[in-house]
C-alpha positions, 0 to 999 in steps of 0.5 A, a space after each residue: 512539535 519540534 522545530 523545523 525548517 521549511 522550503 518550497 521547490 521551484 523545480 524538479 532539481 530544486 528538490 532533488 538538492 533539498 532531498 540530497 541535504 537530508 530534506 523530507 519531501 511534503 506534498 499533502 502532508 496528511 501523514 507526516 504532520 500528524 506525526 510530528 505533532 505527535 513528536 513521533 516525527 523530527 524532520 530537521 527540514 521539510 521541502 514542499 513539492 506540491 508545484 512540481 509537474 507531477 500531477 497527471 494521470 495518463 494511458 501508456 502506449 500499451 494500455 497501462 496507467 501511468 500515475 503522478 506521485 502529486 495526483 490526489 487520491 481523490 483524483 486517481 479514484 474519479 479518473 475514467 481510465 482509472 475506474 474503467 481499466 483498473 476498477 480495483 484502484 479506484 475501489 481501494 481510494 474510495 475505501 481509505 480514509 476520509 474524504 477530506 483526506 482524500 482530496 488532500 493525499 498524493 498517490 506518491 504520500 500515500 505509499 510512502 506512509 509510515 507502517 504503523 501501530 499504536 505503540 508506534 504513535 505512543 512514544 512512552 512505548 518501545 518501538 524498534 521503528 522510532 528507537 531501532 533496538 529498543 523492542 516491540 511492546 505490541 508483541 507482548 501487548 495488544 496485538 489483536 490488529 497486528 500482521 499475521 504475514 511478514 512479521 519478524 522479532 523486530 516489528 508486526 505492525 501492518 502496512 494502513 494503506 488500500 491502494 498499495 494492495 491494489 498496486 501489489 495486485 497489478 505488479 506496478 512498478 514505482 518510478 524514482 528520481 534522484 541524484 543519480 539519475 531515473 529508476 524503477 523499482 518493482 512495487 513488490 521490492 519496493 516496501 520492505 518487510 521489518 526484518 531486523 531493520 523496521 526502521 527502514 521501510 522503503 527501498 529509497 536512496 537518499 534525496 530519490 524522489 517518486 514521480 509516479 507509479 505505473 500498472 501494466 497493461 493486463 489482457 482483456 478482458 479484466 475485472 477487479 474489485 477490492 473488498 475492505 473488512 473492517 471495524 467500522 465503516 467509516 474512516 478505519 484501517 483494514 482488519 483484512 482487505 483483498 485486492 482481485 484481478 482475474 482475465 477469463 477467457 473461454 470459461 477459463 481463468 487465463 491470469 490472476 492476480 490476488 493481493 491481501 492487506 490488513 494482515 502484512 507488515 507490507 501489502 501481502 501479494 498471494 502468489 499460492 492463490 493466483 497458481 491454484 486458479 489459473 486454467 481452471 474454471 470460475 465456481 463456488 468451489 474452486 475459489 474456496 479451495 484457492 482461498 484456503 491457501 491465502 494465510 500461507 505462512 502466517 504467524 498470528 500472535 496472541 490476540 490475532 489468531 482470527 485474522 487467519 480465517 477472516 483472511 481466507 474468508 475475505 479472499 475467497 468473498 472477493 474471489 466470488 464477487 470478481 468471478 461473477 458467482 456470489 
């Protein structure tokens, strides 16, 4: 590990000042200091938000949920309104990681995390992402874990996280302070895809800090679920993963919203699959045919050609699961 400095923030402005200087901001620290062990990581300066008034989970006037970027992944899953008005949340928490990490990471932490690979974390390899023109060794190497959906020539490392597929399922929006003031950035524009920049991962200006995230209301009622494909079950990244949400009212699928992960650089929203089910009516064999159309796009590579079909498989589980007809 290399060394560094380190500060604790009183206060919101404390904190934008220590971003502004070029500060990394550390709540949980699950990710990031696991990788400046492995030297991946060299912050010159890290600055402790954890006291920071950020730490709520609450109902909005329309009844959405408004997210604290400090609230622990293990609290956001517990939460009431969590698990009654977005069980698909709550599912995805559930899944990731363990639960000491869990108790441990922030919602703000846990979309922020580093989209990686294990060329990534071998810093003998190449890698586009820590040493930006020096190439993609997964390309040519072991690959067979690697995004099959928003891959350039630069990068085809997968997003790790559930729940930000959850988040791009529901169109949350992620809520930004910094030195210029508030914003909000949409969820979908908020993690980019690699293009020729990998190293640039999130839509971030310098010293912004995440306050929280927030899903909108959604018509009721609205069942969702999550579905996780793995190697094992225990503490491991997604090969595939599905997040669904469908509003069925009178026998028909009045909205739908259909999100994948284990296959995109970033969290890979499925806007061919929501269009093939809105207005028609849940059976086996409408969500086969949407199901079909979830690897739109997909460039698989070598040793990950079979995450096209297990994608449209895992989709099209979930699909049933949700609709009440598996």
């Amino acid at each position: 590990m290399y060394p560094f400095s380190f500060t604790k923030a009183a206060d919101t402005r404390e904190a934008l000042n220590a971003g502004r200087r070029g500060g990394r901001y550390i709540a949980g620290g699950t990710t990031l200091v696991d990788l400046m062990r492995e030297t991946v990581e060299r912050p010159e300066t890290l600055v402790d938000i954890s006291d920071l008034p950020l730490s709520e989970v609450t109902v909005t006037e329309r009844g959405g949920i408004r997210i604290g970027a400090l609230v622990s992944m293990a609290e956001t899953a517990a939460h009431p309104k969590v698990r009654t008005l977005f069980p698909v949340i709550s599912e995805a928490l559930e899944l990731s990681a363990s639960a000491q990490l869990r108790n441990m990471a922030t919602i703000g932490g846990n979309i922020m995390q580093r989209t990686r690979c294990t060329y990534f974390r071998d810093v003998t390899a190449d890698c586009n992402k820590r040493d930006p023109g020096s190439g993609c060794a997964a390309r040519e190497g072991h690959n067979r874990t690697h995004a099959i959906l928003g891959t350039s020539d630069a990068c085809v490392a997968t997003h790790p996280s559930d729940v930000a597929v959850a988040f791009a399922a529901l169109e949350a929006t992620v809520h930004l302070l910094g030195p210029d003031g508030e914003r909000r950035v949409p969820f979908a524009d908020f993690l980019l895809r690699p293009g020729n920049t990998p190293n640039r991962e999130q839509a971030l200006k310098q010293g912004e800090l995440i306050t929280a995230v927030e899903i909108p209301a959604l018509p009721r009622p609205l069942k969702s679920g999550y579905l996780k494909v793995r190697d094992r079950q225990s503490y491991e990244f997604a090969l595939t993963s599905a997040a669904v949400a469908l509003h069925v009212r009178g026998g028909v699928i009045q909205e739908a919203k259909v999100a994948a992960g284990g296959v995109g650089t970033v969290p890979w929203k499925l806007p061919a699959v929501e269009v093939h089910l809105v207005g028609e009516r849940p059976s086996d064999a409408l969500w086969k045919a949407a199901a079909e159309h979830a690897a739109k796009g997909a460039r698989p590579l070598e040793h990950n050609r079979f995450k096209v079909e297990l994608l449209q498989r895992t989709v099209e589980r979930q699909l049933r699961i949700v609709g009440g007809t598996k």
